[in-house]
C-alpha positions in Angstrom: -17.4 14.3 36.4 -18.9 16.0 33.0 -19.6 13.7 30.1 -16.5 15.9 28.3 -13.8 15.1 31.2 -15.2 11.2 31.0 -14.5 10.9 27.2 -11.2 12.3 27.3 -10.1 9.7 30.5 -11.8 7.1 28.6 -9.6 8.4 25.1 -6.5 8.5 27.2 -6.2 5.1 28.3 -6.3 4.4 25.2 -3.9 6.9 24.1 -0.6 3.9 24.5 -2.7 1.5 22.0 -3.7 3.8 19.2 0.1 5.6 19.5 1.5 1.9 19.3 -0.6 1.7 16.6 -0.4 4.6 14.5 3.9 4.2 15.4 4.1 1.1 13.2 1.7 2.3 10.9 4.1 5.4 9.9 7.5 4.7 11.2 7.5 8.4 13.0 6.5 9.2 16.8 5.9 12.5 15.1 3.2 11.6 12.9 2.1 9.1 15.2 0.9 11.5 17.7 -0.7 13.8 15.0 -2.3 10.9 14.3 -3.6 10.2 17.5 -4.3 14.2 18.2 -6.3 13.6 15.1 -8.7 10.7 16.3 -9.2 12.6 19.7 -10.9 15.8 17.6 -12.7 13.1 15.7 -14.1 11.5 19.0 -14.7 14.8 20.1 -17.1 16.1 17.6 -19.0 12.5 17.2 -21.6 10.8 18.7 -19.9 8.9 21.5 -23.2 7.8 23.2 -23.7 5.4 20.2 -20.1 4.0 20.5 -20.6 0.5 21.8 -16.8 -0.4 21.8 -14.9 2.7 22.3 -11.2 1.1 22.1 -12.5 -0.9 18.8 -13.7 2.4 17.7 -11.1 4.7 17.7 -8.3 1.9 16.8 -10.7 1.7 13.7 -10.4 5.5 13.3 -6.8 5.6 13.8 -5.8 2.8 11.2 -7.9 4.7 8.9 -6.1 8.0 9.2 -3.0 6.6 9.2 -4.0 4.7 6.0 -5.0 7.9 4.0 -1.6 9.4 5.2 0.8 6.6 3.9 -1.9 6.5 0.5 -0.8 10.0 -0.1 2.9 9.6 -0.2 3.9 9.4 -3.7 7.5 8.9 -3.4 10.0 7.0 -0.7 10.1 8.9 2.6 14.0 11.2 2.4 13.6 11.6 6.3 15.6 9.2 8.9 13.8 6.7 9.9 12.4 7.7 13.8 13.0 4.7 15.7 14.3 6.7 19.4 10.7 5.6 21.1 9.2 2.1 19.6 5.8 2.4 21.5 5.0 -0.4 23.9 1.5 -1.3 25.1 1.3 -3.6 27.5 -2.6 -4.2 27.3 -2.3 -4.2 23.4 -1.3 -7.8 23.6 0.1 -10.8 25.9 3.2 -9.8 27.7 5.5 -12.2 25.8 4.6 -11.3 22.5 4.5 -7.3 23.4 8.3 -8.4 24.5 9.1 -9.8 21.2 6.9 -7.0 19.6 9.2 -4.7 21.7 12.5 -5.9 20.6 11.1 -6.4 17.1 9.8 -2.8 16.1 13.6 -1.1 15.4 15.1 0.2 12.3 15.0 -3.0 10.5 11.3 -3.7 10.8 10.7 -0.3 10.2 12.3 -0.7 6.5 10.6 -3.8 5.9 7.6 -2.3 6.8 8.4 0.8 4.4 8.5 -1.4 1.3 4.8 -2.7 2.0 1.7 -1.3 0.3 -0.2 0.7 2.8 -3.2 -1.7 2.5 -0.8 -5.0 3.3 1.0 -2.6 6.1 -2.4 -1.9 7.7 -3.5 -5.7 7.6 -0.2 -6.8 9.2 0.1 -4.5 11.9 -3.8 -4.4 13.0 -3.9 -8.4 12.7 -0.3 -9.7 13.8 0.3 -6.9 16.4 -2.9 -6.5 17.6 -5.2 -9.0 17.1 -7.5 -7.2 15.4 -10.1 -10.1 13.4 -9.9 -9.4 9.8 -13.6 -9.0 9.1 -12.7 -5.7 11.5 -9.8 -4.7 9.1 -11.7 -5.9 5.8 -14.0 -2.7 5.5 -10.9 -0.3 6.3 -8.9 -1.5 3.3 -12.1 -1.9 0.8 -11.7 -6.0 0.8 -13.5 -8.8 1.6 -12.0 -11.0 4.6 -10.7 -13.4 2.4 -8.4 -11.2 0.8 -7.7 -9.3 3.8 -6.3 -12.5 5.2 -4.1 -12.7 1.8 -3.0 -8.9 2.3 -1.9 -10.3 5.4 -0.1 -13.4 4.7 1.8 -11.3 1.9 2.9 -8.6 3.9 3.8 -11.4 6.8 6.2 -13.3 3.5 7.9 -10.0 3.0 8.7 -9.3 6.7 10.0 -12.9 7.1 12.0 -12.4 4.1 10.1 -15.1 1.9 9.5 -14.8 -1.8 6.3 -13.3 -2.6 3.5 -15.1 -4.6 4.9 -13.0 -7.7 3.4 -14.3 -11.5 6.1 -16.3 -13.2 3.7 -17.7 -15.5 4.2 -15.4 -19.0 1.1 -16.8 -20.5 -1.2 -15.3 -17.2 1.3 -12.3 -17.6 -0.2 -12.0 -21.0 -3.8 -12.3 -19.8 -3.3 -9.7 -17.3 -1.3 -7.3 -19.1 -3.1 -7.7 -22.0 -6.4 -7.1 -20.4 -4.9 -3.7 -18.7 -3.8 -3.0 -22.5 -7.3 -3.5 -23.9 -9.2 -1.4 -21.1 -6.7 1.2 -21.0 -6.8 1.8 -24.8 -10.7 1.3 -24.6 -11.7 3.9 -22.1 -13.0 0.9 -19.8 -12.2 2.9 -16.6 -14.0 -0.1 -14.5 -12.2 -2.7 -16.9 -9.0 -1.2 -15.8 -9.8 -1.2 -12.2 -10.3 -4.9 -12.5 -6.5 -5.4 -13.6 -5.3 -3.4 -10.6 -4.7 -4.3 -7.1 -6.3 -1.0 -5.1 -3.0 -0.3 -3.7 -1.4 -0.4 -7.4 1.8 1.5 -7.4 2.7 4.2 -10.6 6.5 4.9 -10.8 8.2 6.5 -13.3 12.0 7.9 -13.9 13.1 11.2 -14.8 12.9 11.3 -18.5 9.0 10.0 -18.1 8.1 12.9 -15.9 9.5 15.2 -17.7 6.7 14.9 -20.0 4.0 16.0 -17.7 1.6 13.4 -18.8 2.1 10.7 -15.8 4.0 11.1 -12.5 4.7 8.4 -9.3 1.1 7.8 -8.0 -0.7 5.1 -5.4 -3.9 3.9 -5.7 -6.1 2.3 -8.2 -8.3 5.2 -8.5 -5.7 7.4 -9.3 -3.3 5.3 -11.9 -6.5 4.1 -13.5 -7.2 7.6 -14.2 -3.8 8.1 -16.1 -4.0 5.5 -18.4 -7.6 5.2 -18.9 -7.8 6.3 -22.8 -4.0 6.0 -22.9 -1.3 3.6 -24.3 -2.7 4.1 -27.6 0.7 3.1 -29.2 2.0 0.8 -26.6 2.4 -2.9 -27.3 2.8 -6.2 -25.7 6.5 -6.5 -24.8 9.0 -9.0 -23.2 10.9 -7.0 -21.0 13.8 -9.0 -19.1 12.1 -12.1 -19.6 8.3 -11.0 -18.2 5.9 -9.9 -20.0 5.2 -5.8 -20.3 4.7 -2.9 -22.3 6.8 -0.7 -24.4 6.2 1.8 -26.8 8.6 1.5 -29.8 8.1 4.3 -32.6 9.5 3.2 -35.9 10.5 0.0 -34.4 12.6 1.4 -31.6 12.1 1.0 -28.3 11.4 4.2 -26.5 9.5 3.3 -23.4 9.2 0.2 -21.1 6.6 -0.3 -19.0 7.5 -2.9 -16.6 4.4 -5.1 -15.2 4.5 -6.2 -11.3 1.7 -9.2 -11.0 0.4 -10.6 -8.0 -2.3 -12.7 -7.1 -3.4 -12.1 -10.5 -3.5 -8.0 -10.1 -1.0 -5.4 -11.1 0.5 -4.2 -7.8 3.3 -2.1 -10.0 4.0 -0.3 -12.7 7.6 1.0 -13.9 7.8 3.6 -16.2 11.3 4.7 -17.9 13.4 6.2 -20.3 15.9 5.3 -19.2 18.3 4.1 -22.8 20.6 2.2 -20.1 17.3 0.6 -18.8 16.1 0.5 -22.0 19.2 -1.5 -23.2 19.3 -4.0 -19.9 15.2 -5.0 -20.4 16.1 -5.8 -23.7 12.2 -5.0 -25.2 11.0 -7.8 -27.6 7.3 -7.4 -29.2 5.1 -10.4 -28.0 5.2 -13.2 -30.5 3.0 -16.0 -28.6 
C-alpha cells in the first residue's frame, strides 16, 4: 500500500467523526461535507509524518474551518434548517450518550444552537459531544482554558434553556459602556478590543445601514474597526432601563445603541433607527 492510499484509509475512518462534527457545527450535511472535503485537501498537502495524533489533528482542523465559516456569516441563515441526516458516530462517544446525542441533534437543537456565538458553539460541541479537553479547544477560539470552560458553560445555560450570566448591574454597565465610549472616541483600537468579547456581534436595522457607515458584522476585530475613532457625538444613555448609547442631536434622540454585557464584555451591539424603537427604549442621558 502507498503512503497516499494509507493516509486516505486512515482520513476515512475518520470521515463519520469530523462529519458528526462539522454537522453540529453548521446545521447543514451540505456544508458539513465541504467541510470535511476541505480538511482531506488540507491533510493532503501537509506533513502527515509529523502528525502524532491524526484523529486529534484533523478534528482540530475541522472545528477550525467550520469556525471561520459560521465567523463569516453576517446575518441569520434564510435557508431551512437541514436536519434529514443527524450524523451518528458511534466511536465519537459511549453508546448511550451517542443515543441521547442521536435523538438530541434535530430541529430544535439545531435552533438553539443557531442563536450561539460561533466561539461558545465550537466549545459546546467539541467539549459536550465529544470530549474534546478544553486546553485542546482553548487555542482554536483565541482563549485561555479558563474561559474556554466559561464559553462552554454559557453555551450549555442557553441549550438548557437557563438565563444567561447577563449584566443587571447599571453601575458595571456604565463602566463597560463607558469605557467602550472613551476608547472608541479616542482612537484606542486595543482599548476597544478590551470592551469586546472576540465574538462581539454588530447589528443594525434598515435605517442604520442605509447610511453606509456601519453594517451587521462578527468579530471583535471587525466591529472594533467600525467604531474605532467613531461615536464622536454619542452619549451615555438609559435605554429600557440598561445602560447604552444614543445619539440625540439637538436634544432628540436619533440613534440607540443598545449594549449586550456579559461576563463583563460586550457580546452585542444594536444599532437602530427605528422612531418605533426609538419611542419603546425610551433614551434618557445618564445622570449617575
Amino acid at each position: 500500500m502507498s503512503d497516499d492510499e494509507y493516509l486516505a484509509r486512515r482520513f476515512e475512518e475518520n470521515r463519520g467523526r469530523l462529519t458528526a462534527v462539522a454537522y453540529r457545527m453548521l446545521g447543514s450535511t451540505a456544508e458539513a461535507d465541504d467541510a470535511v472535503q476541505d480538511a482531506w485537501l488540507r491533510l493532503d498537502r501537509a506533513d502527515s509524518e509529523g502528525v502524532d495524533n491524526l484523529p486529534g489533528w484533523l478534528t482540530t482542523v475541522v472545528a477550525r474551518i467550520c469556525l471561520d465559516r459560521l465567523r463569516s456569516r453576517t446575518s441569520r441563515r434564510e435557508d431551512p434548517l437541514d436536519v434529514e441526516r443527524p450524523w451518528v458516530d458511534e466511536d465519537a462517544v459511549d453508546p448511550a450518550q451517542e443515543a441521547v446525542l442521536a435523538d438530541s441533534v434535530g430541529l430544535a437543537m439545531l435552533v438553539v444552537l443557531e442563536h450561539l456565538t460561533p466561539a461558545e458553539r465550537l466549545a459546546f460541541v467539541l467539549h459536550d459531544m465529544f470530549a474534546v479537553p478544553f486546553d485542546e479547544i482553548a487555542p482554536m477560539v483565541a482563549r485561555t482554558p479558563e474561559a474556554t470552560r466559561q464559553l462552554a458553560s454559557r453555551a450549555r445555560r442557553r441549550v438548557q434553556g437557563a438565563p444567561t450570566r447577563v449584566e443587571t448591574d447599571l453601575v458595571r454597565q456604565r463602566e463597560v459602556v463607558d469605557a467602550f465610549l472613551t476608547a472608541a472616541r479616542g482612537g484606542d483600537f486595543e482599548a476597544l478590543l478590551a470592551t469586546l468579547d472576540p465574538d462581539v456581534v454588530l447589528r443594525v436595522d434598515a435605517k442604520v445601514a442605509s447610511f453606509g457607515f456601519l453594517k451587521d458584522t462578527v468579530g471583535a476585530q471587525e466591529v472594533a474597526l467600525g467604531f474605532n475613532g467613531a461615536a464622536q457625538t454619542a452619549e451615555l444613555a438609559l435605554l429600557g432601563g440598561a445602560v447604552g448609547l444614543m445619539w440625540a442631536p439637538g436634544g432628540v434622540p436619533r440613534t440607540a445603541f443598545v449594549v449586550t454585557i456579559e461576563d463583563g464584555l460586550i457580546v452585542a451591539i444594536d444599532l437602530s433607527m427605528d422612531p418605533d424603537v426609538l419611542k419603546r427604549l425610551d433614551p434618557v442621558p445618564l445622570d449617575f
